[in-house]
PDB file of N, H, CA, C and O in Angstrom:
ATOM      1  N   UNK A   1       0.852  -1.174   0.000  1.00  0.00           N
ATOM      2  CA  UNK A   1       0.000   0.000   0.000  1.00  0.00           C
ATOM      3  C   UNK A   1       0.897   1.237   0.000  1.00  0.00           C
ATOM      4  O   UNK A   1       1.870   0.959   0.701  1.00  0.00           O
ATOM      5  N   UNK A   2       0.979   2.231  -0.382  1.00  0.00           N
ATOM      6  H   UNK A   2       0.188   2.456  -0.951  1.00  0.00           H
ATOM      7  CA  UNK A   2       1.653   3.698  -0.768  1.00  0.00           C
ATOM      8  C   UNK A   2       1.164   4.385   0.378  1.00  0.00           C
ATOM      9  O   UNK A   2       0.323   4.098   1.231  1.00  0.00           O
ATOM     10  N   UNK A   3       1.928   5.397   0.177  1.00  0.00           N
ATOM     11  H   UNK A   3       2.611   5.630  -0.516  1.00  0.00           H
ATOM     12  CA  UNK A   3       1.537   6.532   1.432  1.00  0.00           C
ATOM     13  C   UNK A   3       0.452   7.036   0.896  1.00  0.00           C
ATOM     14  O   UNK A   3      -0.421   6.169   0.845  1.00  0.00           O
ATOM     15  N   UNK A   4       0.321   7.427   0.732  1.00  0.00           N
ATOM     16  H   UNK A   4       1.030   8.130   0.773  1.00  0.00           H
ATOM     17  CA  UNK A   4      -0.788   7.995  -0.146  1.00  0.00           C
ATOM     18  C   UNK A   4      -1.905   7.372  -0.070  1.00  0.00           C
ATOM     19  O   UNK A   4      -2.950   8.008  -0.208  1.00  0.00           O
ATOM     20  N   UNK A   5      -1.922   5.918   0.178  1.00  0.00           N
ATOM     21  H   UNK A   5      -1.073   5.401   0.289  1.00  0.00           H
ATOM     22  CA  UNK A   5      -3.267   5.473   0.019  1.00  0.00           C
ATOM     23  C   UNK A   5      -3.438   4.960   1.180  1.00  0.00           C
ATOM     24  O   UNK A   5      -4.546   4.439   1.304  1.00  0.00           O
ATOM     25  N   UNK A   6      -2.535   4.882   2.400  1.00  0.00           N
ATOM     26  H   UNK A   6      -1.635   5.305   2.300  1.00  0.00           H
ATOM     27  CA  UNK A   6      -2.823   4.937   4.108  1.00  0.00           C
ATOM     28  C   UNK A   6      -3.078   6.065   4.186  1.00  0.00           C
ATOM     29  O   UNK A   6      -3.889   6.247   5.094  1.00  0.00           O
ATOM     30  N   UNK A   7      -2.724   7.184   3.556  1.00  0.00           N
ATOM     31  H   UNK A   7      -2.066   7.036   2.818  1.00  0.00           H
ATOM     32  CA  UNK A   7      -2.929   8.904   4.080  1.00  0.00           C
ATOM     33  C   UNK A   7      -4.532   9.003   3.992  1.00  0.00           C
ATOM     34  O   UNK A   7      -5.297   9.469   4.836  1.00  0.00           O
ATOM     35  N   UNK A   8      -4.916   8.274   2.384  1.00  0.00           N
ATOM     36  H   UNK A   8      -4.294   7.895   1.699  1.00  0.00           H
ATOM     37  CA  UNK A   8      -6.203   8.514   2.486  1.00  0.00           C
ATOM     38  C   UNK A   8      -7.157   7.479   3.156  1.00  0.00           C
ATOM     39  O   UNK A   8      -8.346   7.718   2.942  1.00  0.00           O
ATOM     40  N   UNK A   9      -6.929   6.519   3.824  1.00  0.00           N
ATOM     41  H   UNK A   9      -5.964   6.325   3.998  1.00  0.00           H
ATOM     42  CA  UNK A   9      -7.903   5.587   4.383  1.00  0.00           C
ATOM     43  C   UNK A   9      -7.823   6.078   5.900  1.00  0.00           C
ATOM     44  O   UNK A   9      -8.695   5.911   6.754  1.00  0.00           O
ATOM     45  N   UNK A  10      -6.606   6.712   6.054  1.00  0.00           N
ATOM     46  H   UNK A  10      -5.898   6.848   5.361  1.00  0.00           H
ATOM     47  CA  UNK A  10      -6.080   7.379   7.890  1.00  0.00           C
ATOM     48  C   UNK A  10      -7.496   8.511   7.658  1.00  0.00           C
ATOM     49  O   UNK A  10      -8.341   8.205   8.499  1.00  0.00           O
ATOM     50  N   UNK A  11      -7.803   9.260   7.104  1.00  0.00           N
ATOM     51  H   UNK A  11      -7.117   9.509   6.420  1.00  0.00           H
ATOM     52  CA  UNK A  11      -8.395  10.367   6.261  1.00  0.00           C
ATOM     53  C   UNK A  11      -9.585  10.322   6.775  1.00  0.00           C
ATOM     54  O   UNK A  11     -10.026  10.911   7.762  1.00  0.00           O
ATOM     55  N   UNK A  12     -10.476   9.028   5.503  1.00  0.00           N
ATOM     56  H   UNK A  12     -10.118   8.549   4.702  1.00  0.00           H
ATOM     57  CA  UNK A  12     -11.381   8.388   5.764  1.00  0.00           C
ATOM     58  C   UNK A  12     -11.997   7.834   6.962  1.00  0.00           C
ATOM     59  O   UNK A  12     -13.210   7.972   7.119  1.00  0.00           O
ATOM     60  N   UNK A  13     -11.076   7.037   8.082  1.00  0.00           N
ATOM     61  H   UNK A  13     -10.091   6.924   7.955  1.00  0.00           H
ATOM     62  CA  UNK A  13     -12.035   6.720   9.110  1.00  0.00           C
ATOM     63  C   UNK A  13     -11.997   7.552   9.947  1.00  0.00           C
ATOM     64  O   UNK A  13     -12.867   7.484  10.815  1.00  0.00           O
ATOM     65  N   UNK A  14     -11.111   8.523  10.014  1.00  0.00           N
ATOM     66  H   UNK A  14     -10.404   8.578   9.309  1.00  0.00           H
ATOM     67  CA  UNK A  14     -11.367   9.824  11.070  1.00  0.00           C
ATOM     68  C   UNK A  14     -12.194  10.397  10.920  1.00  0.00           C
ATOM     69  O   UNK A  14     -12.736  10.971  11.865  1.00  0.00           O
ATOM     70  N   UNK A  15     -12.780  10.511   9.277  1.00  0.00           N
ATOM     71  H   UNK A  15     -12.339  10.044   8.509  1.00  0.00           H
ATOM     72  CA  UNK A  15     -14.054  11.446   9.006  1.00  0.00           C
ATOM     73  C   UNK A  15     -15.418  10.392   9.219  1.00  0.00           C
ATOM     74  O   UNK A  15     -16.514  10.807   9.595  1.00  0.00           O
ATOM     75  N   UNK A  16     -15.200   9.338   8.986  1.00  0.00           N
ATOM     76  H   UNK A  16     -14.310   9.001   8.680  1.00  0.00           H
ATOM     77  CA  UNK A  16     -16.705   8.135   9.512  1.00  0.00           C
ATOM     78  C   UNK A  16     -16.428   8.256  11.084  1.00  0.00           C
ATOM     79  O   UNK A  16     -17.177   7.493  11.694  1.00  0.00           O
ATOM     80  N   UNK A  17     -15.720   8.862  11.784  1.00  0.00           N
ATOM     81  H   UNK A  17     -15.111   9.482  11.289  1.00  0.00           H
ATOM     82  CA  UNK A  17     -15.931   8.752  13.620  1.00  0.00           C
ATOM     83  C   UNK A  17     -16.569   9.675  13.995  1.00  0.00           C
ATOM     84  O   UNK A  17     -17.414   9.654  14.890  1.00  0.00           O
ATOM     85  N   UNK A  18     -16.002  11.207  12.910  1.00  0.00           N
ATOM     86  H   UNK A  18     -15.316  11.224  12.183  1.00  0.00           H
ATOM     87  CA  UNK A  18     -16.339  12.218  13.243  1.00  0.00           C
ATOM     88  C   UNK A  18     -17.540  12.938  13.998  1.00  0.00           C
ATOM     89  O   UNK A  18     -17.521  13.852  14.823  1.00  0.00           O
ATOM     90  N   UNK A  19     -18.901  12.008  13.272  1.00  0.00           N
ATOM     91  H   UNK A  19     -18.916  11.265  12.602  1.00  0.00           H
ATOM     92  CA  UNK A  19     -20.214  12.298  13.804  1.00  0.00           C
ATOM     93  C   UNK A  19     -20.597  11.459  14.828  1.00  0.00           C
ATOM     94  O   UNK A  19     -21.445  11.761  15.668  1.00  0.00           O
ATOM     95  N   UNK A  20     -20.131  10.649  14.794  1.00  0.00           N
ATOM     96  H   UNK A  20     -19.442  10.404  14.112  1.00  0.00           H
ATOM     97  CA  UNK A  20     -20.296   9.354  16.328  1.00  0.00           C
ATOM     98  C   UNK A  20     -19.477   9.868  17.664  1.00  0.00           C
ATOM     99  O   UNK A  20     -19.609   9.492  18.828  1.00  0.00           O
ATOM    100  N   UNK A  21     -18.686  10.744  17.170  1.00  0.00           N
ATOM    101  H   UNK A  21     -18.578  11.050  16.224  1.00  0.00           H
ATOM    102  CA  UNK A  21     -17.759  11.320  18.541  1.00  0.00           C
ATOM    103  C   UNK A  21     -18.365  12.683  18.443  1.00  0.00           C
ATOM    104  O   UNK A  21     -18.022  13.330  19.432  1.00  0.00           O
ATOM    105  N   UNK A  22     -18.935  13.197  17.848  1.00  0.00           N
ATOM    106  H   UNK A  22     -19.214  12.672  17.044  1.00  0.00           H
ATOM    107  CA  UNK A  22     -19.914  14.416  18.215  1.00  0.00           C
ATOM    108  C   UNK A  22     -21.129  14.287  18.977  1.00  0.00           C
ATOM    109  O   UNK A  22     -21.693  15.091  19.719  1.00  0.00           O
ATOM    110  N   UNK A  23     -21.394  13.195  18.665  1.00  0.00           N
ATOM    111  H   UNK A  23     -20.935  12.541  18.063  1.00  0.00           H
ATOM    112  CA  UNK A  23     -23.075  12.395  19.366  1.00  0.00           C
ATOM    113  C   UNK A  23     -22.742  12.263  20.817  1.00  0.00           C
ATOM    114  O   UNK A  23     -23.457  12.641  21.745  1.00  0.00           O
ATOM    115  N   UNK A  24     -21.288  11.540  20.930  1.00  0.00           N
ATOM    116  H   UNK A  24     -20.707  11.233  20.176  1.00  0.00           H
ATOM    117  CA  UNK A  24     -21.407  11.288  22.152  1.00  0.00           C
ATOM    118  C   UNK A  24     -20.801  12.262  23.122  1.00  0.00           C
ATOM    119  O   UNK A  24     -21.079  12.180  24.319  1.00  0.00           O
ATOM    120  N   UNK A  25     -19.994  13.169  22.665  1.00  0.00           N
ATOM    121  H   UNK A  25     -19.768  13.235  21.693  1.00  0.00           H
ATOM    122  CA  UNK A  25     -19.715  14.564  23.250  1.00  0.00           C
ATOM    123  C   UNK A  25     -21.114  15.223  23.796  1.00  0.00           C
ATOM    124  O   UNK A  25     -21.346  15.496  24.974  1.00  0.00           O
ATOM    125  N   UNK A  26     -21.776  15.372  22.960  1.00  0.00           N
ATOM    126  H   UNK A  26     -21.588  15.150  22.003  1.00  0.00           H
ATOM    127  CA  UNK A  26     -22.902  15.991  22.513  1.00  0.00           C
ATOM    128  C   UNK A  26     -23.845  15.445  24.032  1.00  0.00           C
ATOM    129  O   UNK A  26     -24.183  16.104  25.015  1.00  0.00           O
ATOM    130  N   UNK A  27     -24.051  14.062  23.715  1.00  0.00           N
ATOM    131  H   UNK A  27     -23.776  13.527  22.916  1.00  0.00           H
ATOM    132  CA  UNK A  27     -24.864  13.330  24.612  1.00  0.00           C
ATOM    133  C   UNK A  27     -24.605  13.292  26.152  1.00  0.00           C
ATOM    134  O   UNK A  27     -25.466  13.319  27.031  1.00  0.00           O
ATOM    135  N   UNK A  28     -22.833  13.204  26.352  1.00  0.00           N
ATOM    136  H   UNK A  28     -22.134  13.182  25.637  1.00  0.00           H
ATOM    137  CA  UNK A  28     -22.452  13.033  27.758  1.00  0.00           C
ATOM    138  C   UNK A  28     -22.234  14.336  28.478  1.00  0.00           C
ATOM    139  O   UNK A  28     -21.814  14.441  29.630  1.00  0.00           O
ATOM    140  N   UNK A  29     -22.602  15.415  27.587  1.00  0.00           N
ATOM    141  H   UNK A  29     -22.943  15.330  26.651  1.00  0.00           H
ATOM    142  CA  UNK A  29     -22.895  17.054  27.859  1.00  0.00           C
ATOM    143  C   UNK A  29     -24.364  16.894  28.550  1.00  0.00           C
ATOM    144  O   UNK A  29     -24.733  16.932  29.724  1.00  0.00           O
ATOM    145  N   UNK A  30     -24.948  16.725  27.482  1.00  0.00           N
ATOM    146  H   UNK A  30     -24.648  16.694  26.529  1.00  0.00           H
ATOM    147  CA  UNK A  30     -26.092  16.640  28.073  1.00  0.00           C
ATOM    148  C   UNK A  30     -26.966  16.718  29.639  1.00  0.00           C
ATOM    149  O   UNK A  30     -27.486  17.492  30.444  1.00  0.00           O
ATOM    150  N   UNK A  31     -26.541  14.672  29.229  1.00  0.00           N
ATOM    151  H   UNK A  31     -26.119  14.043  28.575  1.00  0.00           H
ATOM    152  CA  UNK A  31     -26.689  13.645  30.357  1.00  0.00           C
ATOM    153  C   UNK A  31     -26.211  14.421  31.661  1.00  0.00           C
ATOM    154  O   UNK A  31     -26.750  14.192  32.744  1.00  0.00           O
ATOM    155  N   UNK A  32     -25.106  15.415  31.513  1.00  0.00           N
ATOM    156  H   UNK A  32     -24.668  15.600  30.634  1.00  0.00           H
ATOM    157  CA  UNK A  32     -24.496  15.693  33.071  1.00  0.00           C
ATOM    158  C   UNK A  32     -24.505  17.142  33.348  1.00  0.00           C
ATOM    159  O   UNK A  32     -24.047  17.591  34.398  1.00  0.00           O
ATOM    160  N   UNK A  33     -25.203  18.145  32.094  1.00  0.00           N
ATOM    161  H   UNK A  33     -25.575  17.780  31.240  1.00  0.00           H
ATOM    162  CA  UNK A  33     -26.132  19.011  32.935  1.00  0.00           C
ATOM    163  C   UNK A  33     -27.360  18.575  32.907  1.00  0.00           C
ATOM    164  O   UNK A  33     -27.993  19.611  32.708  1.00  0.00           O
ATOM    165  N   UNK A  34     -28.345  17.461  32.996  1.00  0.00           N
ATOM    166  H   UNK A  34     -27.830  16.618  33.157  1.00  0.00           H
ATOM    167  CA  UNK A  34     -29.501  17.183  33.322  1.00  0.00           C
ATOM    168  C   UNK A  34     -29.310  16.679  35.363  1.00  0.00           C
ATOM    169  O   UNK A  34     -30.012  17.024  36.314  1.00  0.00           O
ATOM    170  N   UNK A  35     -28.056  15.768  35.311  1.00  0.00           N
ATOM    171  H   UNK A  35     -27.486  15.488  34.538  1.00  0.00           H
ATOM    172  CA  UNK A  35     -27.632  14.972  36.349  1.00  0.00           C
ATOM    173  C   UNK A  35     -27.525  16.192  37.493  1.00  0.00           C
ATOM    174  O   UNK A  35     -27.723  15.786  38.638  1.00  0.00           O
ATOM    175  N   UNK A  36     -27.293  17.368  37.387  1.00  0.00           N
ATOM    176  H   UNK A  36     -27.132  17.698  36.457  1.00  0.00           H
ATOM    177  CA  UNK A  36     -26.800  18.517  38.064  1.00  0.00           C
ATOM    178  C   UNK A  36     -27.872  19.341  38.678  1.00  0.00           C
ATOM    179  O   UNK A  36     -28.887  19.800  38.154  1.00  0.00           O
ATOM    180  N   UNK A  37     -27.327  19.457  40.204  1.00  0.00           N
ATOM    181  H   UNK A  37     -26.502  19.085  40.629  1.00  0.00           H
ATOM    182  CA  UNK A  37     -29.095  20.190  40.538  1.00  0.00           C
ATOM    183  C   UNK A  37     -29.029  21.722  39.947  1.00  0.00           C
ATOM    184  O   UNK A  37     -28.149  22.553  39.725  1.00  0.00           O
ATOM    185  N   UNK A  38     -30.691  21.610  39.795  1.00  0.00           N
ATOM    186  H   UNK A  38     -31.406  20.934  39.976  1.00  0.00           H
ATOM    187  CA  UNK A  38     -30.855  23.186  39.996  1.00  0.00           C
ATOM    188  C   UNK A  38     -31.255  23.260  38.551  1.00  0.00           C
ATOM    189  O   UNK A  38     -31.621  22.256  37.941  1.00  0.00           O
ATOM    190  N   UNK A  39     -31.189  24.376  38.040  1.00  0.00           N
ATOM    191  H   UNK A  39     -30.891  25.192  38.536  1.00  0.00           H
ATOM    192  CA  UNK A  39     -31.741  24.422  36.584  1.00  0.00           C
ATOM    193  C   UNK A  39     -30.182  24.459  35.835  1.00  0.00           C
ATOM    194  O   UNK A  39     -29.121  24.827  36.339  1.00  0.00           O
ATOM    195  N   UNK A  40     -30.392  24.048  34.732  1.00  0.00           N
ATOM    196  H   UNK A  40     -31.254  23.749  34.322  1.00  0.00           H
ATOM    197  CA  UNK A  40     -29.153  23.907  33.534  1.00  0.00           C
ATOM    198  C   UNK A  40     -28.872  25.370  33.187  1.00  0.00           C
ATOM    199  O   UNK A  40     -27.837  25.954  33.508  1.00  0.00           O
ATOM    200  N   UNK A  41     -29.707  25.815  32.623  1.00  0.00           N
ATOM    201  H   UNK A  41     -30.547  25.340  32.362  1.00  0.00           H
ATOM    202  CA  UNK A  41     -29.351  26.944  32.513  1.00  0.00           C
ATOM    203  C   UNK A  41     -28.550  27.979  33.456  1.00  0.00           C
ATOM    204  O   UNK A  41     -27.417  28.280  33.082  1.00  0.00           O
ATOM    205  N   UNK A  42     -29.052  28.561  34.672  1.00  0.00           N
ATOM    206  H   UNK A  42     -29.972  28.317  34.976  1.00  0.00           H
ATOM    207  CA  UNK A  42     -29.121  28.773  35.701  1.00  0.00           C
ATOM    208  C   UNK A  42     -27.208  28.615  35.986  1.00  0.00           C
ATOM    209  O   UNK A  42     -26.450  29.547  36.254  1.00  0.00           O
ATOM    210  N   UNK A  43     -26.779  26.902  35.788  1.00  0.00           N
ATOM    211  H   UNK A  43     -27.395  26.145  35.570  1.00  0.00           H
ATOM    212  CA  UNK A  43     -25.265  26.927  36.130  1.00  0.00           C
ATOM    213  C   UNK A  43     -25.006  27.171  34.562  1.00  0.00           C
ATOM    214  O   UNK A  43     -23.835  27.528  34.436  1.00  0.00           O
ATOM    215  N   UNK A  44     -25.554  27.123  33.526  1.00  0.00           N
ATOM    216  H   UNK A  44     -26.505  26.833  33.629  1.00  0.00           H
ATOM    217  CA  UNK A  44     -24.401  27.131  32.602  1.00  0.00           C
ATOM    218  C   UNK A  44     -23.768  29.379  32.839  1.00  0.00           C
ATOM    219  O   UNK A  44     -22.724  30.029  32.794  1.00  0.00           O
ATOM    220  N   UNK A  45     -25.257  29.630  33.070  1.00  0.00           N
ATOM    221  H   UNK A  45     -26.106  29.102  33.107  1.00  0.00           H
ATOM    222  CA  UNK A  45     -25.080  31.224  33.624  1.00  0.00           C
ATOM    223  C   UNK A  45     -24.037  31.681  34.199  1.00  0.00           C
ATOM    224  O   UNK A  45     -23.102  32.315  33.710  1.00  0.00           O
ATOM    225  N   UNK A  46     -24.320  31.155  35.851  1.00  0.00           N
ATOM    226  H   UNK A  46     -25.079  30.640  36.249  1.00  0.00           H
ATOM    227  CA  UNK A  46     -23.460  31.203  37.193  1.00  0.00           C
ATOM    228  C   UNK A  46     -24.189  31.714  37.984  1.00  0.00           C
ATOM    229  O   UNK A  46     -23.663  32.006  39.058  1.00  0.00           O
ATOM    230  N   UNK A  47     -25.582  32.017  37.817  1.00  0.00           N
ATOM    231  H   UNK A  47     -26.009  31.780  36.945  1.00  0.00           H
ATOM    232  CA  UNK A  47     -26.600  32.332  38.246  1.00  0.00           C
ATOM    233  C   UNK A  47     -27.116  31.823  39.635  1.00  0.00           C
ATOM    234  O   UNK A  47     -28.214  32.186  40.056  1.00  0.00           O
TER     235      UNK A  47
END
């Protein structure tokens, strides 16, 4: 295999993770200002 064609498959599965590691960023954000007392908003404030 050439550099070139690990460069582009290295490429490729970083960009197929890309949205599955946004989901779960996304999700474990979430999940742990819901988990948090008080209103979400409120701490994302400082309120």
């Amino acid at each position: 295999m050439s550099r070139r064609q690990s460069l582009l498959r290295y490429l490729a599965a970083r960009l197929a993770l890309a949205p599955l590691m946004l989901w779960l960023i996304a999700s474990l954000v979430f999940l742990l200002l819901r988990l948090a007392p008080g209103d979400p908003i409120d701490a994302l404030l400082g309120t």
